[in-house]
N, CA, C and O atoms as a Tinker XYZ file with bonds, in Angstrom:
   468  protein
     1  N    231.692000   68.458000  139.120000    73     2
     2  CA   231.619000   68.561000  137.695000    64     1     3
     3  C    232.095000   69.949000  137.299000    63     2     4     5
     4  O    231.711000   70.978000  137.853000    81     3
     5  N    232.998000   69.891000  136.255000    73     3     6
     6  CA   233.570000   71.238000  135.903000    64     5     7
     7  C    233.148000   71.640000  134.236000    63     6     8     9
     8  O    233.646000   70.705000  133.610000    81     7
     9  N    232.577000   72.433000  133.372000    73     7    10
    10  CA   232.276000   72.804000  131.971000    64     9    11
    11  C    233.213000   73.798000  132.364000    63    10    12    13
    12  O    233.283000   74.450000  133.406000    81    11
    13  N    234.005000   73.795000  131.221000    73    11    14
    14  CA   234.992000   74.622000  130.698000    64    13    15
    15  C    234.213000   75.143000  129.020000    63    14    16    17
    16  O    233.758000   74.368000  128.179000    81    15
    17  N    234.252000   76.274000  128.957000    73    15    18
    18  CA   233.891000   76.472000  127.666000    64    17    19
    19  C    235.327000   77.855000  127.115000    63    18    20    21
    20  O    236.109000   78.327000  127.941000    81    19
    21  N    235.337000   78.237000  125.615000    73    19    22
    22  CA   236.242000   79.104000  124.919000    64    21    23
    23  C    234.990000   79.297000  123.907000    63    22    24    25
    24  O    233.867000   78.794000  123.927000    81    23
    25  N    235.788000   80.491000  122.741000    73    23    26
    26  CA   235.220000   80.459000  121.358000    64    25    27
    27  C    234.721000   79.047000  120.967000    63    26    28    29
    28  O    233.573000   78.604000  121.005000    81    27
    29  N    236.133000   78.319000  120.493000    73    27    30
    30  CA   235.797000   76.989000  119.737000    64    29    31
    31  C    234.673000   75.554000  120.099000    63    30    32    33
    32  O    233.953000   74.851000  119.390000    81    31
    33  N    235.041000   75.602000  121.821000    73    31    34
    34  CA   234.406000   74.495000  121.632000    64    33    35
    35  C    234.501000   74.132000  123.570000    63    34    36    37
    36  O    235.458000   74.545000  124.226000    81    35
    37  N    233.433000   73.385000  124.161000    73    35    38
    38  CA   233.019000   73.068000  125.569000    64    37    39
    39  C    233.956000   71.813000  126.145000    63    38    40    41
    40  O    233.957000   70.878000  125.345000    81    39
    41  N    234.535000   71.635000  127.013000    73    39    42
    42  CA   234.751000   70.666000  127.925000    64    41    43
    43  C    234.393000   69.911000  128.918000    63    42    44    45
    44  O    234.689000   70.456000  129.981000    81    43
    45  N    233.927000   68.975000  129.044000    73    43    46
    46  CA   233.575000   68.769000  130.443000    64    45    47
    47  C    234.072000   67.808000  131.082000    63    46    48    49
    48  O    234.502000   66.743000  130.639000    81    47
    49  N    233.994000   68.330000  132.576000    73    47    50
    50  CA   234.999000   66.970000  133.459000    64    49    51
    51  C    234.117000   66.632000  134.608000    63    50    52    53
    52  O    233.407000   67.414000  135.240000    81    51
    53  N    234.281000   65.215000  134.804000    73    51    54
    54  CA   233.462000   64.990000  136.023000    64    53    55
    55  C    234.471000   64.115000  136.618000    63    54    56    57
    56  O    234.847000   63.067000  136.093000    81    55
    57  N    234.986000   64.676000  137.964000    73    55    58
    58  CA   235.907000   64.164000  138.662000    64    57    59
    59  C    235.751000   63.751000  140.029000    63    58    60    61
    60  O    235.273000   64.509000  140.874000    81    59
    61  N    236.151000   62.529000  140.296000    73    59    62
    62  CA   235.608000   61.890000  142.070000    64    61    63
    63  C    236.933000   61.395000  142.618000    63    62    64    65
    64  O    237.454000   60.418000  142.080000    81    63
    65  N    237.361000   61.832000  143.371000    73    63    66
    66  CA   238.645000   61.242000  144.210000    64    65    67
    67  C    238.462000   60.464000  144.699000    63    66    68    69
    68  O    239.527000   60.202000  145.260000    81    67
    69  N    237.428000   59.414000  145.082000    73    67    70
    70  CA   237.314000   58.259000  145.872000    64    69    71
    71  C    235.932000   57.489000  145.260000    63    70    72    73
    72  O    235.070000   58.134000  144.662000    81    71
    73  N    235.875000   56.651000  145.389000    73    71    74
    74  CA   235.059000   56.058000  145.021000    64    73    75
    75  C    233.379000   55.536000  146.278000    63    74    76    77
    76  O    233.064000   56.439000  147.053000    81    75
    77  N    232.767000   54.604000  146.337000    73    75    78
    78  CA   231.916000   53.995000  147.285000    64    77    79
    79  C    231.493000   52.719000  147.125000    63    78    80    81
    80  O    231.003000   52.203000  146.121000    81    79
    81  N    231.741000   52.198000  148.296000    73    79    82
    82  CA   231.277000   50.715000  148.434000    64    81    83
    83  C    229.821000   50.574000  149.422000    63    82    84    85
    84  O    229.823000   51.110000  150.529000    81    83
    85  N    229.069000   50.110000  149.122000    73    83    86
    86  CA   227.763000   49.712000  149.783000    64    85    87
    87  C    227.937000   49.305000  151.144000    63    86    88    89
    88  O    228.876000   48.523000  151.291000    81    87
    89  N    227.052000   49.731000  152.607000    73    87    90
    90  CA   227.701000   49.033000  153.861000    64    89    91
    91  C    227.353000   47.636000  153.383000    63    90    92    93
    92  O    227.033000   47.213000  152.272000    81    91
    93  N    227.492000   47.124000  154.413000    73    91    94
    94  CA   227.368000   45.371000  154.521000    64    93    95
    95  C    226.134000   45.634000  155.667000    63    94    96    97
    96  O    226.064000   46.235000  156.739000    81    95
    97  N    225.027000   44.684000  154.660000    73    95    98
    98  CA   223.657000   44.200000  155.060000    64    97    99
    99  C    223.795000   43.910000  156.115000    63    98   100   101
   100  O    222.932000   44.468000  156.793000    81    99
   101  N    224.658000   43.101000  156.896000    73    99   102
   102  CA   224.327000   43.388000  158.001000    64   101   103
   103  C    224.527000   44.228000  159.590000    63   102   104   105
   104  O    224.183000   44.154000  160.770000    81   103
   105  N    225.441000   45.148000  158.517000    73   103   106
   106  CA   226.065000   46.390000  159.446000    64   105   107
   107  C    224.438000   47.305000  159.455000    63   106   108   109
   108  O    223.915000   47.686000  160.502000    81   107
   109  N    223.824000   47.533000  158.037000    73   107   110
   110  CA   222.479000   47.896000  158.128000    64   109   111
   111  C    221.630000   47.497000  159.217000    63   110   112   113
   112  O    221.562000   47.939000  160.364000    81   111
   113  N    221.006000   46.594000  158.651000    73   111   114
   114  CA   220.133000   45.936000  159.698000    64   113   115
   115  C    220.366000   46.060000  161.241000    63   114   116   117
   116  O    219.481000   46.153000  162.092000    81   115
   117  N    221.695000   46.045000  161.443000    73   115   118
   118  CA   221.942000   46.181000  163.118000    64   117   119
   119  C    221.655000   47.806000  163.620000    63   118   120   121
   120  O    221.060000   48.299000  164.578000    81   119
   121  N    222.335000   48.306000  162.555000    73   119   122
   122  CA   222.306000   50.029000  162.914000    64   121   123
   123  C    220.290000   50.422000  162.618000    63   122   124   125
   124  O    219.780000   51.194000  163.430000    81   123
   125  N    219.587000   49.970000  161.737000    73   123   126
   126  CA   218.245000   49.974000  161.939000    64   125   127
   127  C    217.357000   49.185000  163.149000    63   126   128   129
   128  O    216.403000   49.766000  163.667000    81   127
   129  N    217.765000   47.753000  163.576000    73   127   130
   130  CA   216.988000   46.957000  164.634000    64   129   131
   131  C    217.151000   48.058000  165.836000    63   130   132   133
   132  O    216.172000   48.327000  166.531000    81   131
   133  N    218.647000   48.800000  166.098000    73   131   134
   134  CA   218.821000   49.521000  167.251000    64   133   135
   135  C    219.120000   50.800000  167.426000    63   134   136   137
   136  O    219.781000   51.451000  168.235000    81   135
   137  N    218.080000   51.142000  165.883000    73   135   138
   138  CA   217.724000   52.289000  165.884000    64   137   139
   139  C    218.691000   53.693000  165.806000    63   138   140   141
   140  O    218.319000   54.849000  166.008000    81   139
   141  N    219.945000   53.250000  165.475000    73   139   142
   142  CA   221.009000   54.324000  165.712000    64   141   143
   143  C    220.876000   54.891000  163.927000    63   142   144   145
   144  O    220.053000   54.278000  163.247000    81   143
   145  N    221.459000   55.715000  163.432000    73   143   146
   146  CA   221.739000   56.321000  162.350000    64   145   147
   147  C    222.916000   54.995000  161.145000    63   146   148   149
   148  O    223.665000   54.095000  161.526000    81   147
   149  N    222.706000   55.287000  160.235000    73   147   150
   150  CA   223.152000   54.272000  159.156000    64   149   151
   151  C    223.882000   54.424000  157.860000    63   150   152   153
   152  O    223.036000   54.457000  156.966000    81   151
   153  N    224.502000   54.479000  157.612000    73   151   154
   154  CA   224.937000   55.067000  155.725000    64   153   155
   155  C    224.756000   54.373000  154.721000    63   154   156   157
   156  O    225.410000   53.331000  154.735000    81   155
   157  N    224.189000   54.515000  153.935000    73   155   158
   158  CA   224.250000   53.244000  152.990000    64   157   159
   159  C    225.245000   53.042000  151.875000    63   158   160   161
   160  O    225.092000   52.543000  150.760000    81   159
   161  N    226.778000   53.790000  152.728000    73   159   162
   162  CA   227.709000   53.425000  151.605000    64   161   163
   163  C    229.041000   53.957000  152.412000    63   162   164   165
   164  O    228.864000   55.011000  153.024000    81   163
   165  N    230.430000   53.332000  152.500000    73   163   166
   166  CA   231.451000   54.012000  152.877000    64   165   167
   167  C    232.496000   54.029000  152.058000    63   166   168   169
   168  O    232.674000   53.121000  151.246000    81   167
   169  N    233.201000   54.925000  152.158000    73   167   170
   170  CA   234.038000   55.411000  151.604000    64   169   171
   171  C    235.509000   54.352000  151.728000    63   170   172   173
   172  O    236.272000   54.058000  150.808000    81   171
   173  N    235.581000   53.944000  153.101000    73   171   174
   174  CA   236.512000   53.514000  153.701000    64   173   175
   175  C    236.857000   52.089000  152.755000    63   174   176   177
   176  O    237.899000   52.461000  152.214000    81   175
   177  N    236.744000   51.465000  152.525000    73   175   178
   178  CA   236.886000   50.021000  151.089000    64   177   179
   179  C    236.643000   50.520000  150.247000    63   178   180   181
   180  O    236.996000   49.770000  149.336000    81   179
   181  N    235.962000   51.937000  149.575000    73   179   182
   182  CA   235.859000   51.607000  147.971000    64   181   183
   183  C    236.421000   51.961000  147.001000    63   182   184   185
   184  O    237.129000   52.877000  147.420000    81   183
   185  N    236.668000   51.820000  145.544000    73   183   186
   186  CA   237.372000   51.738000  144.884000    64   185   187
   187  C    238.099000   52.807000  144.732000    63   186   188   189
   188  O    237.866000   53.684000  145.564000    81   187
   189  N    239.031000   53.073000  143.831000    73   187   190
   190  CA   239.373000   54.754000  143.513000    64   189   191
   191  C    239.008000   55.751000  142.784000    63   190   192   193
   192  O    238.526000   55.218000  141.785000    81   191
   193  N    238.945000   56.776000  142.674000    73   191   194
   194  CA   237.842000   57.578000  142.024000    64   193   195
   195  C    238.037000   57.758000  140.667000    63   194   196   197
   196  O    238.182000   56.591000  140.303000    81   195
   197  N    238.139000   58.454000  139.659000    73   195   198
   198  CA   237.551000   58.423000  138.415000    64   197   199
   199  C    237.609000   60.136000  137.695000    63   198   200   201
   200  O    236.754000   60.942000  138.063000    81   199
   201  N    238.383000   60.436000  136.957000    73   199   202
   202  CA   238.257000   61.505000  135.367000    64   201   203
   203  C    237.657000   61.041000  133.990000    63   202   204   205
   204  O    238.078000   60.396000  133.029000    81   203
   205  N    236.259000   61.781000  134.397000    73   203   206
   206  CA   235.701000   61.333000  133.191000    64   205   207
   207  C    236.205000   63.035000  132.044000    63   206   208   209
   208  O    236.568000   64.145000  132.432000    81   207
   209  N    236.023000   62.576000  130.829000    73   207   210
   210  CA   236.240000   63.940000  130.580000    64   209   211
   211  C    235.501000   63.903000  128.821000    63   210   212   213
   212  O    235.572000   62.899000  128.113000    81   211
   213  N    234.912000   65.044000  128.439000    73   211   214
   214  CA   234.019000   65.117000  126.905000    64   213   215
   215  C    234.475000   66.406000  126.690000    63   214   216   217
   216  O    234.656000   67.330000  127.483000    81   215
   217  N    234.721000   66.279000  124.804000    73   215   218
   218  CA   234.710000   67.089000  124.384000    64   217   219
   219  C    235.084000   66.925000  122.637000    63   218   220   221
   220  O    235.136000   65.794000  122.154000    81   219
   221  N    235.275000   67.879000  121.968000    73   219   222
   222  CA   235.553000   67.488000  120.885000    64   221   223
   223  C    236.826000   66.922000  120.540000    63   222   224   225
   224  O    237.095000   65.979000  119.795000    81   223
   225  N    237.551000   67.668000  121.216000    73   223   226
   226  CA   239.014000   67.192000  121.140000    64   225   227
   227  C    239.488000   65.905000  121.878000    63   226   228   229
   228  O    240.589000   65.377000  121.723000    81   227
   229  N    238.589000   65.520000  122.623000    73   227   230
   230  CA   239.033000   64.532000  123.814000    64   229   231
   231  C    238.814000   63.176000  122.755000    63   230   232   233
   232  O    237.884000   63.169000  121.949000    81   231
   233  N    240.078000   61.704000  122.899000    73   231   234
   234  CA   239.473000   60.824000  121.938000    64   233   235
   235  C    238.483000   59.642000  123.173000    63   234   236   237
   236  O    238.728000   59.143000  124.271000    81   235
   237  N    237.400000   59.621000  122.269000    73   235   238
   238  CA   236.048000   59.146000  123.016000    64   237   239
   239  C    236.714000   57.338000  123.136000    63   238   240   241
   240  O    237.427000   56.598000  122.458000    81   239
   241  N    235.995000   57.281000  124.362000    73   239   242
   242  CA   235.721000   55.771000  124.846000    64   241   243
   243  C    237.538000   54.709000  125.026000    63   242   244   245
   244  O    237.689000   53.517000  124.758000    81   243
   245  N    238.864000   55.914000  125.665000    73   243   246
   246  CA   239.512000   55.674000  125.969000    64   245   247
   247  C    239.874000   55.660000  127.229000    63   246   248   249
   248  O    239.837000   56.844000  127.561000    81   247
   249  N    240.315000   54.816000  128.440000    73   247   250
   250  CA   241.004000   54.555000  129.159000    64   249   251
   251  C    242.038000   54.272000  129.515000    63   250   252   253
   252  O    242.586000   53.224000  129.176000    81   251
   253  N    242.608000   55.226000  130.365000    73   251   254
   254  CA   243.861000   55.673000  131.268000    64   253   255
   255  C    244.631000   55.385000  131.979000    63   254   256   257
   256  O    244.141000   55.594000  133.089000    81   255
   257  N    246.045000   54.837000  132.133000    73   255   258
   258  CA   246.009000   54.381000  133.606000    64   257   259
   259  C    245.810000   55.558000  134.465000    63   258   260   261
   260  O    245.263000   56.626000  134.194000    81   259
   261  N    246.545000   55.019000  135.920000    73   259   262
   262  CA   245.559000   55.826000  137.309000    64   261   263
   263  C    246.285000   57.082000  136.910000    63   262   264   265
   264  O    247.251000   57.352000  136.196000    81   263
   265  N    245.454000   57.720000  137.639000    73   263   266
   266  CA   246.425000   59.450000  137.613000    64   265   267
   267  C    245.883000   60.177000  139.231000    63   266   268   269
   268  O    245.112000   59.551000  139.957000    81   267
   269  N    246.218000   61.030000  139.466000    73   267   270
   270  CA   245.238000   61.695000  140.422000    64   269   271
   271  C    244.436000   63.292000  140.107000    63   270   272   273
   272  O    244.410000   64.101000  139.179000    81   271
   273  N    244.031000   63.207000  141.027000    73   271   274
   274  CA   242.836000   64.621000  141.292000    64   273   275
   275  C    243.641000   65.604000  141.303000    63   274   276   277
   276  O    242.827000   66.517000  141.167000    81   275
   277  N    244.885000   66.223000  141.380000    73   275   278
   278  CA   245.491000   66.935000  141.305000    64   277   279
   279  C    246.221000   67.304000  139.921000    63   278   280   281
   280  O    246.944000   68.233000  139.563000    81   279
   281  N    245.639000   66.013000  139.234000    73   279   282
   282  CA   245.939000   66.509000  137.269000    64   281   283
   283  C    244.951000   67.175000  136.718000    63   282   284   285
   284  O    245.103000   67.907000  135.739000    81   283
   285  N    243.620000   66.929000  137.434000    73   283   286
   286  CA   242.526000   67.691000  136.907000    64   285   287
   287  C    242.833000   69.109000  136.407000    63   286   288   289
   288  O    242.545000   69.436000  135.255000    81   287
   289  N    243.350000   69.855000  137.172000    73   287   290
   290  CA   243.438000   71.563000  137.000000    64   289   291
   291  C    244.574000   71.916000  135.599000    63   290   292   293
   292  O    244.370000   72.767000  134.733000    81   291
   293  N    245.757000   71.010000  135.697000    73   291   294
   294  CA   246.647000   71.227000  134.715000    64   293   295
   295  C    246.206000   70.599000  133.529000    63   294   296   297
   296  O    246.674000   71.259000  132.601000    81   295
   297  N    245.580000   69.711000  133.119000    73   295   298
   298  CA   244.778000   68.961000  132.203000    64   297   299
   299  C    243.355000   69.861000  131.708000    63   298   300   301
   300  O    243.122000   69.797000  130.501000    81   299
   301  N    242.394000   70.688000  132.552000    73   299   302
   302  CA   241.740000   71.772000  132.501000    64   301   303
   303  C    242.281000   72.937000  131.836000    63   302   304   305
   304  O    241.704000   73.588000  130.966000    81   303
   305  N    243.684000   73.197000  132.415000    73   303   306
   306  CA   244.065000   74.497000  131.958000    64   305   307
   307  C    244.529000   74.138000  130.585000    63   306   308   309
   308  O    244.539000   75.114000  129.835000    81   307
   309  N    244.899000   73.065000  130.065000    73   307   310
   310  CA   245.979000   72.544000  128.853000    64   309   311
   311  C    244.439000   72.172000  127.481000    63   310   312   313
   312  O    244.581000   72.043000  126.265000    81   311
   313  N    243.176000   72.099000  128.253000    73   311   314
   314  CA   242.323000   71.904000  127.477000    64   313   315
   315  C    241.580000   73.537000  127.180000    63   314   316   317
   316  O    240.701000   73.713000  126.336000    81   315
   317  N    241.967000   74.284000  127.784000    73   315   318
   318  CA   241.205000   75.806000  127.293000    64   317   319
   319  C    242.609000   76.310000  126.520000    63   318   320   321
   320  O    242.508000   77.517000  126.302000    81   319
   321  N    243.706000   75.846000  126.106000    73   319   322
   322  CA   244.545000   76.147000  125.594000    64   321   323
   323  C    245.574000   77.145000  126.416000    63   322   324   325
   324  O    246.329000   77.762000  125.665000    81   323
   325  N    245.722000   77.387000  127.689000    73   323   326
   326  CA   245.878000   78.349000  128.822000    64   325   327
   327  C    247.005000   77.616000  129.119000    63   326   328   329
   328  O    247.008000   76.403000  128.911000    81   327
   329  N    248.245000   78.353000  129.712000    73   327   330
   330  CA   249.729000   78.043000  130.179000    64   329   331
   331  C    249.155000   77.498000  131.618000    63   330   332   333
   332  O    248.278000   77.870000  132.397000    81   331
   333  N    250.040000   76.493000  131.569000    73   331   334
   334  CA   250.063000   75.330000  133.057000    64   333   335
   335  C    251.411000   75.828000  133.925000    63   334   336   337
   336  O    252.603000   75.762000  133.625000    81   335
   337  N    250.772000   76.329000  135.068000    73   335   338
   338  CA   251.799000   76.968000  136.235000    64   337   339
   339  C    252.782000   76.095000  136.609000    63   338   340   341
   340  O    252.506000   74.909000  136.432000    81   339
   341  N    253.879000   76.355000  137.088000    73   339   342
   342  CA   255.131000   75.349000  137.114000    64   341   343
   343  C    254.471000   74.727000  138.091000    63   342   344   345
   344  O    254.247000   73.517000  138.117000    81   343
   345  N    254.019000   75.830000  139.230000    73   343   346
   346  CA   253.861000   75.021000  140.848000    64   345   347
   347  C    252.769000   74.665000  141.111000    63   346   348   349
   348  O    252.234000   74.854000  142.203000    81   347
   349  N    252.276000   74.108000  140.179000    73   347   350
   350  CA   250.867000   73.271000  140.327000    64   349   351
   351  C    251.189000   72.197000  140.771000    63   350   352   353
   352  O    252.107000   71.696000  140.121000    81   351
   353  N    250.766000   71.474000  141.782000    73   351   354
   354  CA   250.241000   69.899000  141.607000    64   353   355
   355  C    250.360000   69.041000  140.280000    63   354   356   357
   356  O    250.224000   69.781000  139.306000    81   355
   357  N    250.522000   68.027000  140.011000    73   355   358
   358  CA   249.699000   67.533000  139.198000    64   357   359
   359  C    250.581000   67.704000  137.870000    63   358   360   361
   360  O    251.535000   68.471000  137.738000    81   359
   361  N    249.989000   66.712000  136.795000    73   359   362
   362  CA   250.319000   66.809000  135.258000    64   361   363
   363  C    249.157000   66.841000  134.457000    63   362   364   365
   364  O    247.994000   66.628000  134.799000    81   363
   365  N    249.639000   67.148000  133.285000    73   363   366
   366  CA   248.762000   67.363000  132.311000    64   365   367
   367  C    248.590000   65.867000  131.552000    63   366   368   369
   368  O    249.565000   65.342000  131.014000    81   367
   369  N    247.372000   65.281000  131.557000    73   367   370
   370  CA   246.803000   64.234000  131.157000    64   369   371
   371  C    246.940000   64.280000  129.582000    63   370   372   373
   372  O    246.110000   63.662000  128.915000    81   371
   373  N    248.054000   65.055000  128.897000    73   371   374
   374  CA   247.438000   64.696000  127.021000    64   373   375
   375  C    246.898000   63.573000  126.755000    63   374   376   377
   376  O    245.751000   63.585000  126.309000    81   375
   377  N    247.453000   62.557000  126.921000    73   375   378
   378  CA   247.094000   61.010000  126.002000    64   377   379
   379  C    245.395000   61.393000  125.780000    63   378   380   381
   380  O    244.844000   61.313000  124.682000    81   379
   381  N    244.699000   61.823000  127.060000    73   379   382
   382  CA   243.350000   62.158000  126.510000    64   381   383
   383  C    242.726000   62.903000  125.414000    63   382   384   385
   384  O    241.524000   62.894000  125.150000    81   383
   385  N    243.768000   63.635000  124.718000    73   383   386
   386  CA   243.661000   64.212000  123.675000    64   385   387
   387  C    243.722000   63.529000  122.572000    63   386   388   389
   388  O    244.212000   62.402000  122.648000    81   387
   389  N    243.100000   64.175000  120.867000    73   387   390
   390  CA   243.510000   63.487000  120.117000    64   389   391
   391  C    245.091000   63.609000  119.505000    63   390   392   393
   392  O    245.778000   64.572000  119.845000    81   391
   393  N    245.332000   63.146000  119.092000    73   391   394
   394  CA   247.208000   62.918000  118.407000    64   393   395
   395  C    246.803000   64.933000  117.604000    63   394   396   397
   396  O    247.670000   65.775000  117.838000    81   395
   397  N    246.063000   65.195000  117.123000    73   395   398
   398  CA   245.828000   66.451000  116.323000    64   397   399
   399  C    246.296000   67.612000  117.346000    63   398   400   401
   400  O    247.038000   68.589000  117.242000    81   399
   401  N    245.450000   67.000000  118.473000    73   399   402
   402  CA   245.176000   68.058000  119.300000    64   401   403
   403  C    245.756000   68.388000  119.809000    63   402   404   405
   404  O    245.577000   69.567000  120.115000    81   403
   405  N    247.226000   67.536000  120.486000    73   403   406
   406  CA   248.282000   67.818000  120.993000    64   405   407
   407  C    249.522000   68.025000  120.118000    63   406   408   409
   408  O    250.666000   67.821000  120.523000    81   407
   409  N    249.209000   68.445000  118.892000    73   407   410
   410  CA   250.181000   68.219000  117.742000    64   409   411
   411  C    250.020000   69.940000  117.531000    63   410   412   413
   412  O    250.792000   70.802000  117.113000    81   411
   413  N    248.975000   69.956000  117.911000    73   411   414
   414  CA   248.999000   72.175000  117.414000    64   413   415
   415  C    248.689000   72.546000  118.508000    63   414   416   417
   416  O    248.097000   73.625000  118.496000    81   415
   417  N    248.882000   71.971000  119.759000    73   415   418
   418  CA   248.858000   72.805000  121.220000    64   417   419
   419  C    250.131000   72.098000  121.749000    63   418   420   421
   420  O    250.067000   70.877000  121.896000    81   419
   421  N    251.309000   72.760000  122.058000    73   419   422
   422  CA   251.812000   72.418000  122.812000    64   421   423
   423  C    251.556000   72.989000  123.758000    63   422   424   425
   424  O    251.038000   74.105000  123.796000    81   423
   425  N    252.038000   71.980000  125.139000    73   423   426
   426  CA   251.738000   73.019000  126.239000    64   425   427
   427  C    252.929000   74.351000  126.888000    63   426   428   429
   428  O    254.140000   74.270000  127.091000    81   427
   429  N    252.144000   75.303000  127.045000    73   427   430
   430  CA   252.478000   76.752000  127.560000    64   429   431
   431  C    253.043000   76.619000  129.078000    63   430   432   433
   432  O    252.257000   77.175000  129.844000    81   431
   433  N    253.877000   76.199000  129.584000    73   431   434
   434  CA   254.508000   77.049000  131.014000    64   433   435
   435  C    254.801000   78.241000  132.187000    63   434   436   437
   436  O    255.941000   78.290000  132.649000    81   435
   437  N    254.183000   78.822000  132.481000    73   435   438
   438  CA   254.491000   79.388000  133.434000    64   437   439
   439  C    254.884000   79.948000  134.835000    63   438   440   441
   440  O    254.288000   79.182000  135.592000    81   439
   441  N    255.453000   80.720000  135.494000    73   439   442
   442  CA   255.980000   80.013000  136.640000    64   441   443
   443  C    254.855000   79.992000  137.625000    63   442   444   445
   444  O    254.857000   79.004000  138.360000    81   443
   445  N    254.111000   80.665000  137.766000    73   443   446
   446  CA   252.798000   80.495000  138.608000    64   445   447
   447  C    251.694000   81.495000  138.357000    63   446   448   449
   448  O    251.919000   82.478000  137.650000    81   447
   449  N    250.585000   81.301000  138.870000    73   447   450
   450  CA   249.068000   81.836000  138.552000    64   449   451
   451  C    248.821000   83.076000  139.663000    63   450   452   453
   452  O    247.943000   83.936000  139.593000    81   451
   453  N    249.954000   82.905000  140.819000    73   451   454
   454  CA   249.762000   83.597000  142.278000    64   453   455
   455  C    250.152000   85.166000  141.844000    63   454   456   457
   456  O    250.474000   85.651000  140.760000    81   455
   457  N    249.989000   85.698000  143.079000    73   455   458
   458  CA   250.045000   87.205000  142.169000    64   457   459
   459  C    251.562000   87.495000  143.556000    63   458   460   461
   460  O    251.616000   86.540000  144.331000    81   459
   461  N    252.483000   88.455000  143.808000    73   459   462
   462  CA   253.208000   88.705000  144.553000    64   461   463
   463  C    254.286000   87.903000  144.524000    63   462   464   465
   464  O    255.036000   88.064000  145.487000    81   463
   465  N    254.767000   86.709000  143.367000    73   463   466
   466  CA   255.820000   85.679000  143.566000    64   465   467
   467  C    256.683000   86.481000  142.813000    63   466   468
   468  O    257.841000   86.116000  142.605000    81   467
């Protein structure tokens, strides 16, 4: 979970790169009858993970297609109003914005955040 805050106003993101599927009852039960160690969830089948994101500017109770975990940071930086490094990973998620919000922020460019380039 990431809160981003400025003057104006807080962000928040809660981001999971993978999702979880429950073991199978009877992968349980066997790993308990014989006593070995157990998980009660793997990673390995479950769904894909998830950007949730709140804020004032963000428009509420919309869904996205897929994107990845590597838009988080440029989508972060584009929501504190902060220039998005060329050599980042990743894009900047606007559509999550409102039409306003991306109408008096365009986004800022720069060539990177690293120091010595």
């Amino acid at each position: 979970m990431l809160l981003f805050s400025c003057d104006q106003y807080t962000v928040l993101f809660v981001a999971s790169s993978h999702g979880i599927d429950p073991t199978p009852l009877q992968q349980r039960l066997l790993a308990i009858a014989s006593g070995t160690e157990w998980r009660s969830g793997t990673h390995s089948r479950g769904p894909g993970g998830f950007l949730f994101v709140r804020g004032p500017e963000v428009q509420p109770g919309v869904q996205f297609e897929k994107g990845a975990i590597s838009d988080v940071v440029p989508t972060a930086l584009y929501s504190l109003n902060l220039p998005v490094a060329s050599d980042l990973d990743g894009s900047i998620r606007a559509g999550m914005f409102t039409a306003r919000y991306t109408f008096d922020h365009p986004a800022a460019v720069i060539a990177t955040y690293e120091t010595g380039r």
